[in-house]
C-alpha positions as CSV (number, residue, x, y, z in Angstrom):
1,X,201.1,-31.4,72.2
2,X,203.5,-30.9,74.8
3,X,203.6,-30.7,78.7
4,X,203.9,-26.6,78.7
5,X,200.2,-26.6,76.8
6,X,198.6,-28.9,79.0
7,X,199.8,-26.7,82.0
8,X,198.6,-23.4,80.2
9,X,195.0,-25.2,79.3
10,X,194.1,-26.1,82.6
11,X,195.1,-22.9,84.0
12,X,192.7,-21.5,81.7
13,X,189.9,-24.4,82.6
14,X,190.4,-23.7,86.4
15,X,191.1,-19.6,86.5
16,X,188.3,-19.1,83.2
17,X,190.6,-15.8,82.5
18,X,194.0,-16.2,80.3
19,X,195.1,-12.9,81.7
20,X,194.9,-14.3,85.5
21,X,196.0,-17.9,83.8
22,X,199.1,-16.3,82.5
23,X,199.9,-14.9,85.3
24,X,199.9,-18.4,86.9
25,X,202.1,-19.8,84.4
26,X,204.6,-16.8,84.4
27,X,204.0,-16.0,80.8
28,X,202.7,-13.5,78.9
29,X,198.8,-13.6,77.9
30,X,199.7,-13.2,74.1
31,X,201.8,-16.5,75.0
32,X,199.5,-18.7,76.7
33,X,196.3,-17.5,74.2
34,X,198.7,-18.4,71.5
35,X,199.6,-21.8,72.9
36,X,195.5,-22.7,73.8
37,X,194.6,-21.4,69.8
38,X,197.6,-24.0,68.4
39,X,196.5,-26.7,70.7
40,X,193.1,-26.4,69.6
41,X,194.1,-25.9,66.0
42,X,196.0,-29.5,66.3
43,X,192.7,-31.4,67.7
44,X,190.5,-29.8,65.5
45,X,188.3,-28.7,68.3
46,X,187.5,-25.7,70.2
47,X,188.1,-26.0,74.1
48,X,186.7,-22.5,75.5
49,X,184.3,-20.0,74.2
50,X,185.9,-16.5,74.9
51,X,183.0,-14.6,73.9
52,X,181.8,-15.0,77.6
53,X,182.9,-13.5,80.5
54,X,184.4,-15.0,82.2
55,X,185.0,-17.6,79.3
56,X,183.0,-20.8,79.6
57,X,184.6,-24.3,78.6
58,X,183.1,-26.1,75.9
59,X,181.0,-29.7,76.0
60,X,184.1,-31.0,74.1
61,X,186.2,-28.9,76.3
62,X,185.2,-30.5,79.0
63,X,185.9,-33.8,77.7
64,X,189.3,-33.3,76.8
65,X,190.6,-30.8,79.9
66,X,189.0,-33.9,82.1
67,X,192.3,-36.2,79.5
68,X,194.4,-33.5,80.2
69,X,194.2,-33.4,83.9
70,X,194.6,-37.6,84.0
71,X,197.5,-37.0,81.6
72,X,199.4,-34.2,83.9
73,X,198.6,-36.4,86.9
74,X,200.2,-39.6,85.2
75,X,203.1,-36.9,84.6
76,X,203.5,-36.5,88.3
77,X,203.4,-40.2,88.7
78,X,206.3,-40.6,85.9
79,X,208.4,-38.0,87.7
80,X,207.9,-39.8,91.3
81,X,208.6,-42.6,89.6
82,X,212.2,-41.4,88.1
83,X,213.2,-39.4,91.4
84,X,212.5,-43.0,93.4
85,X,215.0,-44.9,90.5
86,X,217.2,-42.0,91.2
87,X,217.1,-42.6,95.4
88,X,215.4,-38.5,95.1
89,X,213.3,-37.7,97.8
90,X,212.5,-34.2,97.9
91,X,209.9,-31.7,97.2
92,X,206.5,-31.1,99.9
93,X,203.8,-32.7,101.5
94,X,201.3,-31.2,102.8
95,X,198.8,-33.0,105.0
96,X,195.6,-32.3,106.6
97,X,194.4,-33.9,109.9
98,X,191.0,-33.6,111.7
99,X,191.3,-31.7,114.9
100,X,189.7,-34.8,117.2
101,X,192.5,-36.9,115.6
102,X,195.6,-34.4,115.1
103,X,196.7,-33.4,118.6
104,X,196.3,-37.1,119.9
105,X,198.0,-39.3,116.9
106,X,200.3,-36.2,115.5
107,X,203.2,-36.5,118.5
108,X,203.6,-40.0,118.4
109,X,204.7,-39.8,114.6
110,X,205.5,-36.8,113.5
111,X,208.7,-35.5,114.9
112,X,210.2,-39.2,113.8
113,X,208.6,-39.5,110.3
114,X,210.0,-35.8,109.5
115,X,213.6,-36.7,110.3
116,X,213.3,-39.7,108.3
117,X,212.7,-37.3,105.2
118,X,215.1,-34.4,105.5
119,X,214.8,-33.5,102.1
120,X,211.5,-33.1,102.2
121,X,209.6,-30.0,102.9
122,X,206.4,-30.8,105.7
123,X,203.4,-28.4,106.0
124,X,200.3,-30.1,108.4
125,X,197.3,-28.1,109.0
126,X,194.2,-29.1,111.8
127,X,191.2,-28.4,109.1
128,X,187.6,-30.3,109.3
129,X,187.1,-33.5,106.6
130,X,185.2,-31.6,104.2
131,X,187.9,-29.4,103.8
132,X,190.7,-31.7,103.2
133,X,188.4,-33.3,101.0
134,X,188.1,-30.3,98.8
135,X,191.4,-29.5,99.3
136,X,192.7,-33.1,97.9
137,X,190.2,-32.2,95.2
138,X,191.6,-29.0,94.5
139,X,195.5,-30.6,94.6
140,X,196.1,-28.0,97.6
141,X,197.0,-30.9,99.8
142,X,198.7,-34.2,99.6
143,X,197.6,-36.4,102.3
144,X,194.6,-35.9,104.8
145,X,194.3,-38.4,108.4
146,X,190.9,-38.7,108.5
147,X,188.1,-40.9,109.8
148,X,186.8,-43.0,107.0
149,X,185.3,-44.4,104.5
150,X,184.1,-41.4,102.8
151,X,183.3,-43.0,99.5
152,X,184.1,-40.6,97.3
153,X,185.3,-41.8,93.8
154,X,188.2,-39.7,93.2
155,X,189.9,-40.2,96.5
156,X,192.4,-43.3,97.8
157,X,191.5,-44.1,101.7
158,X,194.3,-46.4,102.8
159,X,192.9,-47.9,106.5
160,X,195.4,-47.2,109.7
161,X,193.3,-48.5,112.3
162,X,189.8,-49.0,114.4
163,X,189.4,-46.7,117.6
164,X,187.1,-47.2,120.0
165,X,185.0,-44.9,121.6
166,X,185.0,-44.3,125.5
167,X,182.3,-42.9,127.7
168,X,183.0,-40.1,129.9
169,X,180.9,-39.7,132.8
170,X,182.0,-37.1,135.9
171,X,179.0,-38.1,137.8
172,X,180.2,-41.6,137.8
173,X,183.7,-43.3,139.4
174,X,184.7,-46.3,137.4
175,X,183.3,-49.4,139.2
176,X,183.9,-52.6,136.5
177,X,184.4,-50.3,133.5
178,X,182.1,-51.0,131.0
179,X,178.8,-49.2,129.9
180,X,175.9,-49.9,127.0
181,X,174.7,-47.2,124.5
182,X,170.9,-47.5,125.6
183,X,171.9,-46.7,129.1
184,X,173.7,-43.2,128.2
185,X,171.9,-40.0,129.5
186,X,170.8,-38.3,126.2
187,X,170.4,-35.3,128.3
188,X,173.5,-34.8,129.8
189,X,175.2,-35.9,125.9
190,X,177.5,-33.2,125.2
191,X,179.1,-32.7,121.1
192,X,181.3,-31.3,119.1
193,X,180.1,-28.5,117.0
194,X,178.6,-29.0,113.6
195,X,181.0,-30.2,111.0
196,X,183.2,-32.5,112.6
197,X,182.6,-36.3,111.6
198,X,183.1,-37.4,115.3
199,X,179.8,-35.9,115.9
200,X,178.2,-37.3,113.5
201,X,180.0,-40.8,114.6
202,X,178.4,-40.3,118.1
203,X,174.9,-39.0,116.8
204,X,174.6,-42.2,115.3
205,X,176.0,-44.4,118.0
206,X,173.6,-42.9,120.1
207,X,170.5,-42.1,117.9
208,X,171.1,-38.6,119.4
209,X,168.0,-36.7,117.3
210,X,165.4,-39.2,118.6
211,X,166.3,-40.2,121.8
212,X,166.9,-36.7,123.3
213,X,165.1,-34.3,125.3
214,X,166.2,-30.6,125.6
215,X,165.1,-30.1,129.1
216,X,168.7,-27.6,129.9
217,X,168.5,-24.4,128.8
218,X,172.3,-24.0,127.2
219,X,173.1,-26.0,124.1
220,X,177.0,-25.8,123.9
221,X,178.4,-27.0,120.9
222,X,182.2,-27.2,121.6
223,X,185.0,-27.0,118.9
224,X,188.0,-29.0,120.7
225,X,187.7,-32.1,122.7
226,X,190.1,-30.8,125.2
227,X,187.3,-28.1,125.4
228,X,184.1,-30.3,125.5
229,X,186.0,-32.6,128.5
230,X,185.9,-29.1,130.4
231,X,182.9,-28.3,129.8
232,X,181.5,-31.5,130.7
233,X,183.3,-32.1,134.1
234,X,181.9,-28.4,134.7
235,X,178.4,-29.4,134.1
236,X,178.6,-32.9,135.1
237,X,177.6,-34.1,131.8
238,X,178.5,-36.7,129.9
239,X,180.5,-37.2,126.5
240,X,181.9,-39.7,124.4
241,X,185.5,-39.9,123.8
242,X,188.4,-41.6,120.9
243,X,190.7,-43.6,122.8
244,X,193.4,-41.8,121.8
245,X,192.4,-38.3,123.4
246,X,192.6,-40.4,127.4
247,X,195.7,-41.2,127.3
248,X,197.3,-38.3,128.7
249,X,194.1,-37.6,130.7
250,X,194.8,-37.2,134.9
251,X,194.2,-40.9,137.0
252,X,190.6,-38.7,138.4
253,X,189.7,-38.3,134.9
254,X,190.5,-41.7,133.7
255,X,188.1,-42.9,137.1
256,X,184.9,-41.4,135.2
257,X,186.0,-43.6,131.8
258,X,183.8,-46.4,130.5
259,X,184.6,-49.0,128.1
260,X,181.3,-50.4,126.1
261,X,179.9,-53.9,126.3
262,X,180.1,-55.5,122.6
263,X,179.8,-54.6,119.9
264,X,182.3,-51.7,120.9
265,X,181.4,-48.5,118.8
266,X,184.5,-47.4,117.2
267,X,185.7,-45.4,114.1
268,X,188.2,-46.5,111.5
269,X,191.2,-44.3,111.1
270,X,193.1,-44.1,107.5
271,X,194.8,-41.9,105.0
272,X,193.4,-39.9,102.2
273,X,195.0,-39.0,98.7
274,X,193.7,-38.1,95.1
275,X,193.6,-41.3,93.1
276,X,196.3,-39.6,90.8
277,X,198.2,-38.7,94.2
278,X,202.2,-39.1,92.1
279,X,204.2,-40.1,96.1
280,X,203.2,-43.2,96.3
281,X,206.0,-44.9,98.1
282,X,205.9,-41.6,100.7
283,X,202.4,-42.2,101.4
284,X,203.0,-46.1,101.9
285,X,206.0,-44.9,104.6
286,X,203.8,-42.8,106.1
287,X,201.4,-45.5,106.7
288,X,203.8,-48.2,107.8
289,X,204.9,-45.6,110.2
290,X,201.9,-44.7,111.7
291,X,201.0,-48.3,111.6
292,X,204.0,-48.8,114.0
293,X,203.7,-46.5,115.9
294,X,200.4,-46.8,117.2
295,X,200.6,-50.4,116.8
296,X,201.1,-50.5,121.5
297,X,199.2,-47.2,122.2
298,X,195.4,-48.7,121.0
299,X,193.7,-51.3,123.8
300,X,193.9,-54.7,123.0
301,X,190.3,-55.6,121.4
302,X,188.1,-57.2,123.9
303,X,184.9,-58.0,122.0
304,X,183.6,-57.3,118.0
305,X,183.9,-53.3,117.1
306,X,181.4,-51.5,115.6
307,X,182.6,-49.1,112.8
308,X,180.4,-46.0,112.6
309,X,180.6,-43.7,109.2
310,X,182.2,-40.3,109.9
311,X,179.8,-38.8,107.0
């Protein structure tokens, strides 16, 4: 066995074609077929069944392509390993951020950590959590900043920090600050559209499907929170917010903000990798960066927080 035939089996495992698989690998089909056949010649087994179309992987396929894929992974780790012995840092990282955490935490970073790592090509994208989730998965991205935990067994969650949640209230001018959840109007609430975690966060601070009553007649599910704040001063609604996204919001705006009594509902912050994820000491600098950074921007805690799961 060597490192070329794992590569060529599990681009046959993932693409089920060794015409599309070859094309992959930049090699012939005659090549890679003939590379699988000797492989499986060696173990004695058979990995794939090429009498169906597409080809199907075998049940002692599957157990040795799941090997492979921790082999090639350890691979990766080895070759991190040698370019950090060698003081190499290059390559890419791509990272995916949620879009109720990326425009708020992403310019308080970014522009430092990239200059820190010349070398390094950067490539972030604003996607939801289930699809950095899938994308980690899938190895089409590095790192995601997401709310966590998301318990899920193949993925690393490294914690940043707690959040707190705010409630925004137009109808309302700040007079001592502070607010309880069984006192918010369920009928003025105003979310995020379906699949973002803060939504789900704030349906379960709030017990949002019970406590409700649809008594207007436009159910607005926004996509941004720069968006739902307009929509909410517009309607004079009512919303809840990450401490993060006031900062930069106007001294009017920062009037109609409460604080919660204890326990302060909150979400935890953290980054997500694969398990097998090979830059390790990237993704610690990344954190102890982050870590830094934010360390002044988040309120000094005032009473117990309340973490709420984003999932």
């Amino acid at each position: 066995m060597n490192v070329q035939q794992v590569d060529y089996i599990l681009a046959v495992a993932e693409l089920r074609h060794f015409g599309l698989a070859a094309e992959k690998c930049n090699i012939t089909q005659s090549t890679i077929s003939t590379m699988v056949s000797r492989f499986e010649e060696e173990l004695g087994l058979q990995l794939f069944d090429r009498k169906t179309k597409p080809i199907t992987i075998t049940l002692e396929g599957e157990e040795v392509i799941k090997q492979l894929s921790i082999i090639r992974e350890e691979l990766g780790v080895l070759k991190e390993k040698v370019q950090e012995l060698k003081g190499e840092g290059r390559g890419e990282l791509r990272i995916g951020v949620i879009p109720t955490i990326g425009p708020y935490l992403l310019p308080l970073f970014l522009h430092d950590f990239v200059q820190k790592h010349p070398d390094i090509q950067f490539e972030v994208s604003e996607i939801t959590t289930e699809q950095i989730v899938q994308d980690i998965l899938n190895r089409r991205l590095d790192i995601g900043i997401v709310s966590i935990p998301l318990r899920e067994p193949a993925i690393r969650e490294v914690f940043l920090y707690d959040e707190p949640f705010l409630c925004y209230d137009p109808q309302k001018d700040k007079q001592g600050g502070t607010c309880q959840v069984k006192d918010l109007d369920y009928d003025r609430l105003w979310l995020l559209e379906e699949g973002h975690c803060m939504r789900t966060q704030v349906e379960k601070i709030c017990a949002f499907q019970e406590a409700r009553r649809l008594s207007r007649n436009l159910d607005y599910k926004s996509a941004t929170i720069h968006t739902l704040i307009k929509l909410v001063k517009k309607s004079m609604g009512m919303t809840l917010l990450p401490f993060l996204s006031t900062i930069d919001l106007t001294a009017r705006d920062r009037s109609h903000l409460y604080h919660f009594e204890t326990p302060i509902p909150c979400r935890s912050v953290g980054l997500i990798a694969h398990q097998y994820f090979a830059k390790r000491t990237l993704l610690e600098s990344l954190q102890q960066h982050i870590e830094g950074c934010i360390a002044t921007k988040l309120p000094e805690v005032k009473g117990p927080y309340r973490a709420v799961d984003p999932l």
